[in-house]
N, C-alpha and C positions, 0 to 999 in steps of 0.2 A: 710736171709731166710724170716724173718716177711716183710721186706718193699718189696718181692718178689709176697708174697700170699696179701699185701696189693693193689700190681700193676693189678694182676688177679682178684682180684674182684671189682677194679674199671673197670676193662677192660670189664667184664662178663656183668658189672650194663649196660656201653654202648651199649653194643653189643643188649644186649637185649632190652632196649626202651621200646616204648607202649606194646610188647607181653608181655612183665612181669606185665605190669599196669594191661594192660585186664584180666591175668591167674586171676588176685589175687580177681578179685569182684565175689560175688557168690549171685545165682539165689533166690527168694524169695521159702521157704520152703510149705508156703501155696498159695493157687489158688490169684490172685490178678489182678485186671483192671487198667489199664491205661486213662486217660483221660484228656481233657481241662477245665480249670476254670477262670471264668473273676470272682470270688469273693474278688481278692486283687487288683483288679484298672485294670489288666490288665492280658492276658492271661498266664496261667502259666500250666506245666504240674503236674497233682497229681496221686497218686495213692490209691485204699482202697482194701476194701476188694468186691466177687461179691454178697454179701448183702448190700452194699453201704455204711457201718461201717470203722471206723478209716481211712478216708482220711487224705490224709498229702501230703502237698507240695514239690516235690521233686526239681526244678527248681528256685526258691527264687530268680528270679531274675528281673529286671525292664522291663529288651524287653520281646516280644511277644514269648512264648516260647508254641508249639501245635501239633497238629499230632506225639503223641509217638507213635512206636512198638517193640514191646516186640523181642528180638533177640530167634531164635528156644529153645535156653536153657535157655533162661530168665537169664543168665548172663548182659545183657546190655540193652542199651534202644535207640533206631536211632530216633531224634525228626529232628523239623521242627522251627529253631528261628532266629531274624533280629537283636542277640546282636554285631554283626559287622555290623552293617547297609545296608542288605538286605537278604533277606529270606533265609538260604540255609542248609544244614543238619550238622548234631553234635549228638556226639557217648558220651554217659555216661554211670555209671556202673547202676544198678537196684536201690541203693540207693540215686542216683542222685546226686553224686561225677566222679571225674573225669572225667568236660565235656571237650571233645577237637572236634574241626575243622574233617570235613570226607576228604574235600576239602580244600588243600591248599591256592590253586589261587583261586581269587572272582571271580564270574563271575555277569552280568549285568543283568543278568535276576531270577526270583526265583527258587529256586530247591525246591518241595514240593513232597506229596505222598508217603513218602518211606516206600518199602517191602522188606524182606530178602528175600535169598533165603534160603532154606534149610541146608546148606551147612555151613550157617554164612560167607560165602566169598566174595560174590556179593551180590547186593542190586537195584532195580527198584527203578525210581522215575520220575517225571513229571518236567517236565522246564515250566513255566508259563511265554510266552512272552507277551506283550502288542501290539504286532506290527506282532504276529500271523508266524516268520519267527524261532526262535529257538526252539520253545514251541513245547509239544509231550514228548512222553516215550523213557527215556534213561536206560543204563545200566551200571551200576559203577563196581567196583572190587576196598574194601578195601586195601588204600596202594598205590594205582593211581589213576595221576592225571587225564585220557583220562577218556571217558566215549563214549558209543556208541550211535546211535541214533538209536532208532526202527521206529517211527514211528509214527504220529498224533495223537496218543491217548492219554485216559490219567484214572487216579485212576487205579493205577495195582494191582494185587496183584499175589504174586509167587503160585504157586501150590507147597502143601507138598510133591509131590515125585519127585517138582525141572525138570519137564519138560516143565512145559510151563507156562506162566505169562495171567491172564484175565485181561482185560482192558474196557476200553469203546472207541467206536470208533463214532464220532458225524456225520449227514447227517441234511438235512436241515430241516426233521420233527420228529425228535429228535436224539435218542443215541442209538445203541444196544452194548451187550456186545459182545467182541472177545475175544477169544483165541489166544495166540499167540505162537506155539512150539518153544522153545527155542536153540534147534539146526537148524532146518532145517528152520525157520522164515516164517513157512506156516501159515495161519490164518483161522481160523473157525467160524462162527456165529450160534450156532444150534436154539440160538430161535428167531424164526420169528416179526419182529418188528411190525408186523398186531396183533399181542397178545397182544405187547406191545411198543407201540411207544416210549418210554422213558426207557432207562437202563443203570444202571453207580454204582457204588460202590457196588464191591462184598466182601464177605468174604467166604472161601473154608471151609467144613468140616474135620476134623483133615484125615481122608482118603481119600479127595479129588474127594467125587464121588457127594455132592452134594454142591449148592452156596447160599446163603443167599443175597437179595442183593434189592438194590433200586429202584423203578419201579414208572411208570404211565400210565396208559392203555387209557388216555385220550388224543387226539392230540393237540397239543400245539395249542392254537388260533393264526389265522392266522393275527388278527386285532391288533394290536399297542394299545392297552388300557390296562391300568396299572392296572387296577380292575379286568377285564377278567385273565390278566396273574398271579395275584396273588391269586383268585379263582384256577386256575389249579395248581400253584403250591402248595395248600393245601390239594390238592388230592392226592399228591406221596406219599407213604408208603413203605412198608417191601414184599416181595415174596422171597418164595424159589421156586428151580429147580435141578432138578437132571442134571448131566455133561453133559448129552447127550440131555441136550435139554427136556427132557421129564416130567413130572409131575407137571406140574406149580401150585403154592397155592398162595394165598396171606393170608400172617401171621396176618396182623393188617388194619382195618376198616379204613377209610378214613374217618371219621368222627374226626371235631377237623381239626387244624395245621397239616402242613405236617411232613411227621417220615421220616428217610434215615439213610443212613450209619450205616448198621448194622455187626453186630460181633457175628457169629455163636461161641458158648461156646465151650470150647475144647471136651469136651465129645457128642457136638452135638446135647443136647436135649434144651437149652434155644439160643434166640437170644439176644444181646445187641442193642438198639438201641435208636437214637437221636430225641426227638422229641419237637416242638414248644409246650408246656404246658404254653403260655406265656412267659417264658423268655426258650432257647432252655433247656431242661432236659434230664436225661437219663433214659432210662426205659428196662426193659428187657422183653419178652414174653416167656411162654414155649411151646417149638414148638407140644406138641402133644394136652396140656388144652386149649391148648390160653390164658392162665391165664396171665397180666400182672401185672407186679411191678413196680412202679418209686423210683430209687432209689439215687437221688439227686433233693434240693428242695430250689438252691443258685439261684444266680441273673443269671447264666448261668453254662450250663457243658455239652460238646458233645465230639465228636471225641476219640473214647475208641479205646484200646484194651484189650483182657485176657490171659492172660496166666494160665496155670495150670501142677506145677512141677510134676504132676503123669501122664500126657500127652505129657512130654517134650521128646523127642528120642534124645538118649547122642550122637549116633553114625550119620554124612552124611551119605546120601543118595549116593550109587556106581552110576556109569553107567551102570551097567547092570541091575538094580536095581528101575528105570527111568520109573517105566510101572507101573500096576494096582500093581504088586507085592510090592511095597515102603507101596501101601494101607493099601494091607493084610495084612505086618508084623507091622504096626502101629493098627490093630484092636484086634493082638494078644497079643500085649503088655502088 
């Protein structure tokens, strides 16, 4: 009888695999960011608090480890590292233990950019080819190895009610942002690239009705000089916009190095974002004072996310569910 219940819970430990690893890591208790650090020779991924207090390295390791996000319940963390020798995605718990492979088979080109979806089941990401023929936004589903191809664009990010991914989509006198509904693969541009010739890395607010995101209202010089073009890229900063296109602001002065990738805060009142302060820093702005904070002051630190476990939703998102109403019951919360 004992070497019987010995056989069953070996049998059980099998059966189960990574869903028992993943059950068992649990999400950070207080609000905490994610971000990049070259302050140990090379990039690594850390985490602190969003006062920029007690960072700490959760990636300790020699390759280039960058681009973390935070999983909807802050149980895990989907990064972006080349410790198998090329760039591709890996799933760890919040404390930056057990990292494994998302993709078995290597593939020859980089996989960077990764979004959840709402759901923790799927995942967006960007292929980065050099030869301009695999590269553009695919679609994964943790657990397999296929992945789908959407389409030429690239920096995605899911939408919290899980119906459609925003991206950037490039033309020859710069970027705008697309939508792209995730059932039906219809695509929308609501804001006019005469606003803004230049647009690419969004972040959603937790209800998904407004975007945070990167911007340059300037047209790219059309002349090959390296002085001119690094003049304009000093000009990109921060703008929000509501879903529909509608209310355009810009967050942060163009004054100084250029600012990007920014991270609307769970609660929707600060932005996070990247800015050249001489070597690149992180700084946050709040969206209604303007008031800004830099709240890292190393040899470099960009590429965040936040997370905040009083904003986390335990429950997926239904399909019936998939509309403004995912919003509402996220405002109620």
């Amino acid at each position: 009888m004992k070497l019987k219940s010995i056989f069953y819970i070996i049998l059980l430990t099998l059966m189960c695999g990574d869903v028992c690893r993943l059950s068992a890591s649990k999400a950070p208790t207080t609000p905490k960011i994610l971000f990049t650090s070259t302050r140990d020779g090379n990039r690594e991924v850390y985490m602190m608090n969003p006062d920029g207090s007690e960072q700490v390295n959760l990636t300790q390791h020699p390759a280039t480890d960058l681009e973390a996000a935070w999983s909807p319940t802050g149980e895990q963390i989907l990064f972006v590292s080349d410790r198998d020798g090329i760039r591709d995605l890996y799933l760890m718990d919040a404390d930056g233990t057990n990292v494994q492979r998302v993709f078995k088979q290597k593939t020859d080109v980089w996989r960077t950019a990764p979004t959840w979806s709402p759901d923790s089941k799927q995942f967006a990401y960007q292929n980065v080819d050099g030869n301009f023929i695999k590269g553009g936004l695919y679609l994964g589903a943790f657990g397999k190895e296929d992945a789908e191809f959407i389409g030429k664009y690239n920096t995605p990010e899911w939408s919290p009610n899980g119906s459609e991914i925003v991206c950037s989509q490039h033309h020859p006198q710069g970027a705008r942002l697309t939508f792209i509904n995730i059932h039906t693969r219809e695509m929308e541009q609501p804001l006019p690239d005469e606003a803004l010739p230049f647009q690419f890395k969004s972040s959603w607010s937790a209800t998904g009705d407004r975007l945070a995101f990167t911007g340059n209202k300037h047209p790219i010089p059309a002349i090959l000089d390296r002085d001119l073009h690094n003049a304009w890229h000093d000009k990109q900063t921060i703008y929000m916009v509501n879903r529909d296109g509608t209310g355009l602001r810009q967050l942060v002065d163009e004054a100084g190095r250029h600012a990007g990738y920014p991270v609307l805060s769970p609660d929707g009142s600060q932005v996070l974002y990247t800015k050249a302060n001489g070597p690149l820093q992180l700084f946050k702005v709040d969206v209604n004072s303007g008031i800004r904070t830099q709240l890292t002051r190393t040899v470099g630190d960009f590429d965040a996310d936040w997370f905040d476990p009083a904003s986390a939703f335990p429950v997926s998102p239904q399909p019936d569910l998939l509309t403004t109403t995912w919003g509402e019951i996220k405002k109620k919360q």
